[in-house]
N, C-alpha and C positions, 0 to 999 in steps of 0.2 A: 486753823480749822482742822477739826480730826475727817479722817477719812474710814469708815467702817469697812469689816472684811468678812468674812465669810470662812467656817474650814479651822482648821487648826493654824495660830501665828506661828511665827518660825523659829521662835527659839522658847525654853523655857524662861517663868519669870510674871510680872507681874505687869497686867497690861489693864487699857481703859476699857471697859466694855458695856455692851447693851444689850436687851431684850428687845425687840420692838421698839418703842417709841418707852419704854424707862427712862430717869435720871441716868447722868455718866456716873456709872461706877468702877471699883479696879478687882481685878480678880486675877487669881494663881494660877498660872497655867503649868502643870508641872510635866508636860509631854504626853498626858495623855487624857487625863479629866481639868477641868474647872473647880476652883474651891467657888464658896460660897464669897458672895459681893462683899466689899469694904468701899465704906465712903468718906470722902474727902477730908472728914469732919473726924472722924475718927483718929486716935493715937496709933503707934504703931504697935502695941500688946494688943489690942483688940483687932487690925490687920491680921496679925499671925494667926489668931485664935481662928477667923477665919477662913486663911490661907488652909488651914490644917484640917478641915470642914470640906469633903468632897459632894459637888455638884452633881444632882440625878444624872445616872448618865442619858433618861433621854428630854435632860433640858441643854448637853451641850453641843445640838443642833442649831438651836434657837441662841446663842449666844455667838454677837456677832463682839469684834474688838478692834479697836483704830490704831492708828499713828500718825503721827502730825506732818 
């Protein structure tokens, strides 16, 4: 079971994450913004494309992310 968190994770990288009550998606956290969502379903070239796609910065409040 994931546990959601709140705040910036603790290292850079690629973590599970959610808005509210969305599907689990994975997003980049590169130490300071959020890229845009990648989902599960997805290869890893379309991953990166959105790894490299930075997130409004005022949606990365609302963006919480887990760990098992």
């Amino acid at each position: 079971m994931t546990k959601y968190h709140s705040g910036p994770p603790p290292s850079i990288g690629w973590w599970p994450t959610r808005i509210g009550k969305s599907c689990r998606e994975y997003r980049w956290w590169d130490g300071k913004r959020w890229s845009w969502p990648a989902f599960p379903h997805e290869n890893e070239f379309r991953a990166a494309r959105w790894a490299a796609k930075k997130e409004v910065k005022s949606y990365n409040f609302e963006i919480i992310w887990g760990t098992t």
